[in-house]
C-alpha positions as CSV (number, residue, x, y, z in Angstrom):
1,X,-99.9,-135.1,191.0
2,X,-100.2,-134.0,194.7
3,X,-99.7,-136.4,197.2
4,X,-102.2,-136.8,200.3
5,X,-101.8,-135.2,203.7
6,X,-100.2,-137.9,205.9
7,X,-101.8,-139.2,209.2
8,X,-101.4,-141.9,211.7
9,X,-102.8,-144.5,210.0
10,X,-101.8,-143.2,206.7
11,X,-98.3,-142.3,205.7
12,X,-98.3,-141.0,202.3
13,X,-95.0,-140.9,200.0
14,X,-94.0,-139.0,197.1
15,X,-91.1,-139.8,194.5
16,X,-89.0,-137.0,195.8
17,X,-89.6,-137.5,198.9
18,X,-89.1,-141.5,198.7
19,X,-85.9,-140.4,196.7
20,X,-84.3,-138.5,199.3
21,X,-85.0,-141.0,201.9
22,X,-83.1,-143.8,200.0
23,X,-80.4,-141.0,199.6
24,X,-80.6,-140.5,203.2
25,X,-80.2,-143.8,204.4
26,X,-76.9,-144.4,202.2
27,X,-75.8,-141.3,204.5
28,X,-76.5,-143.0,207.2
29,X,-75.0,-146.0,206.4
30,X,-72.0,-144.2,205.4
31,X,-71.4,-142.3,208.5
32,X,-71.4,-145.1,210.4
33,X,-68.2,-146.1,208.2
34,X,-69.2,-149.5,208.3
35,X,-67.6,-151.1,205.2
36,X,-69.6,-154.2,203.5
37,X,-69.2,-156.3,200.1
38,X,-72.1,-156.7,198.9
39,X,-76.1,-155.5,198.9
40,X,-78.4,-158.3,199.4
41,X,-81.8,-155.9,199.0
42,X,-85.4,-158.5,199.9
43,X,-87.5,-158.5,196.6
44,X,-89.7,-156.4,195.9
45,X,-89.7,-153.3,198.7
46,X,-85.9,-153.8,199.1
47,X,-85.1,-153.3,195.6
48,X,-84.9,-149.9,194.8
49,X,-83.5,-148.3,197.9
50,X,-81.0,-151.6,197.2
51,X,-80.2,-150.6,193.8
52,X,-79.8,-147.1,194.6
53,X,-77.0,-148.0,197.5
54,X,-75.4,-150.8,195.6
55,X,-74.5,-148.0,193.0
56,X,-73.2,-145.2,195.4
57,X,-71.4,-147.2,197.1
58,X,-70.2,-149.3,194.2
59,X,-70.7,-152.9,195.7
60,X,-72.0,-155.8,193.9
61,X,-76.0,-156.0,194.5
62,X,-78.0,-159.6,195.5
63,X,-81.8,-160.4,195.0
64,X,-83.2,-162.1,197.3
65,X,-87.1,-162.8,196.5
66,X,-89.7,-163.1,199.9
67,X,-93.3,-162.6,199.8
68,X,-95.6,-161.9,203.0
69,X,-98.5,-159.6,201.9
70,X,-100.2,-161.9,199.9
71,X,-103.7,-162.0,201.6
72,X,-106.4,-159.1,201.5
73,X,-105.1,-157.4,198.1
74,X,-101.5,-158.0,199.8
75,X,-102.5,-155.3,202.7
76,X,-102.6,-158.7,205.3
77,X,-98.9,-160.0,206.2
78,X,-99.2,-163.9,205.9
79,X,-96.5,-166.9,206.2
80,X,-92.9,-166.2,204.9
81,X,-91.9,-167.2,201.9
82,X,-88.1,-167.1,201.0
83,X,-87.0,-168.2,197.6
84,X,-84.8,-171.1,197.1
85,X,-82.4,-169.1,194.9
86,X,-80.7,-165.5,195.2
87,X,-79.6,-163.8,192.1
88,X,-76.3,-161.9,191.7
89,X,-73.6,-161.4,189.4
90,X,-70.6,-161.8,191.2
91,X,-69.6,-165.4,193.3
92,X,-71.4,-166.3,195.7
93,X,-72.8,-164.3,198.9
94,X,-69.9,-164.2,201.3
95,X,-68.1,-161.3,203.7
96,X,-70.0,-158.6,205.2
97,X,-73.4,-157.9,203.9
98,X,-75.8,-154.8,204.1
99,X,-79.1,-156.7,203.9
100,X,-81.8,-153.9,202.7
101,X,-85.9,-153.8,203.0
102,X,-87.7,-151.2,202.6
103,X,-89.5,-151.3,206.1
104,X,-89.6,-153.8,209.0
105,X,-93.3,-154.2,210.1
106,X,-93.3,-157.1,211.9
107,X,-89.8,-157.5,211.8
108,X,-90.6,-161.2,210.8
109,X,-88.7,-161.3,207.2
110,X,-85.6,-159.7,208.4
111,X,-84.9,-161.9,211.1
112,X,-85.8,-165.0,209.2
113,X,-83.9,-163.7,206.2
114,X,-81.1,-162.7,208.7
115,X,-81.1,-166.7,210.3
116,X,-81.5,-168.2,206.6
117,X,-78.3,-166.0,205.8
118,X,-76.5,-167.8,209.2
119,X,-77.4,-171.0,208.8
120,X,-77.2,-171.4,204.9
121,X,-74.4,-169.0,203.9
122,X,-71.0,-169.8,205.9
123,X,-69.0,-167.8,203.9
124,X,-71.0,-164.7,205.6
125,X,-69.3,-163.3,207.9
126,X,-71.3,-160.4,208.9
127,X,-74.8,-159.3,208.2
128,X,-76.3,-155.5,208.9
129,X,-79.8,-154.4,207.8
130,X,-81.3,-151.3,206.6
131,X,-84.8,-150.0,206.3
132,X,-86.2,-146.6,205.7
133,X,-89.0,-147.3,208.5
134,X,-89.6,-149.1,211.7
135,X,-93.0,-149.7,212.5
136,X,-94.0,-150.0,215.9
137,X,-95.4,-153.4,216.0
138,X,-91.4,-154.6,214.8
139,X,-89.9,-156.8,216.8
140,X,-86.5,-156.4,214.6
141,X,-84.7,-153.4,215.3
142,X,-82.3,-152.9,212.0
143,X,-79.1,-151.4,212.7
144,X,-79.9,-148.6,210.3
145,X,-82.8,-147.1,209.8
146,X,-84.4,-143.8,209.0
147,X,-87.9,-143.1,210.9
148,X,-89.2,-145.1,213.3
149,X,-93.5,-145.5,212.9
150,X,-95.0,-146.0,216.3
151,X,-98.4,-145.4,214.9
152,X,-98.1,-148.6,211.9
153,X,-99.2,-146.4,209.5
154,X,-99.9,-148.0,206.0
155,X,-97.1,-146.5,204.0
156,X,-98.2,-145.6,200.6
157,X,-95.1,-145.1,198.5
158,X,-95.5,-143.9,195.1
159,X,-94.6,-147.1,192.9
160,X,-98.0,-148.3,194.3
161,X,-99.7,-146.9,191.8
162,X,-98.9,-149.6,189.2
163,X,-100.4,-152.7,191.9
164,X,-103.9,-152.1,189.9
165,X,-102.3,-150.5,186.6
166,X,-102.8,-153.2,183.7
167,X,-101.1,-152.8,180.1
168,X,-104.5,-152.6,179.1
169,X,-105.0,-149.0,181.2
170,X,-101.4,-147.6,180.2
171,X,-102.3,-145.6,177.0
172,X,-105.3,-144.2,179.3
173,X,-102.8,-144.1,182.3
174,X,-100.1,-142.2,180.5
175,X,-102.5,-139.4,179.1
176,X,-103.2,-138.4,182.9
177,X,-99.4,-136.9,182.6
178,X,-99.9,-134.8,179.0
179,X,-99.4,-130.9,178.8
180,X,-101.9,-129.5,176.9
């Protein structure tokens, strides 16, 4: 399936694409020969690029749930929540810690996630974030970060397209993708 031309209020993302961004980012991240001990990736736009760098650079990986877009089909930013409880498998969150969002819009979560970190977690001794874009209504500028956005597109990245899929629509769903 083709993706849509991008525009300024529409940035339009396609597996590869998304792919070589996250792949992109660990380069960057890399370069800057920054070592950390962990990945604490923000639940859910954090996870994958997360994942994906908690795995190439071989460092334990952290969950940490928020939730802004709730409001207008979850297109609206509203209050922050941050869960009570992180998961990971290995102690607890301590040392230097690559903190990892997909974007920083307002900028909101990843300061607040960054102050919850200081205040809650002494055993952290450093905290750096990563983002594949900067919008340009942030007021957070992450120490790593891929494109900056000055137009705020909405960024559709391709996992969106399972927001409105239900089990119910999967068989239907799945026959989109059949050779004939």
């Amino acid at each position: 399936m083709n993706t849509p031309a991008s525009t300024d209020k529409d940035l339009w993302v396609s597996w590869d694409e998304y792919n070589r961004l996250v792949e992109r980012l660990a380069l960057q991240v890399y370069e800057s020969n920054w070592k950390f001990d962990m990945v604490l990736c923000l639940a859910r736009g954090g996870v994958r690029p997360g994942d994906v760098i908690s795995r190439i650079f071989d460092v334990p990986l952290a969950i940490l749930s928020t939730s802004s877009y709730r409001e207008e089909a979850g297109t609206k930013q509203g209050n922050l929540d941050i869960a009570k409880y992180m998961t990971m498998t290995k102690g607890p969150l301590a040392g230097r810690i690559l903190l990892v969002d997909d974007l920083a819009d307002s900028g909101v979560t990843l300061q607040k996630v960054r102050e919850h970190l200081q205040t809650n977690y002494p055993d952290v001794s450093e905290v750096r974030s990563a983002v594949i874009w900067v919008k340009g209504t942030s007021t957070f500028k992450p120490d790593y970060h891929l494109e900056d956005l000055p137009h705020n597109p909405w960024i559709h990245q391709p996992f969106e397209d399972y927001d409105g899929l239900r089990p119910h629509q999967l068989a239907a769903w799945m026959k989109k993708f059949e050779k004939n």
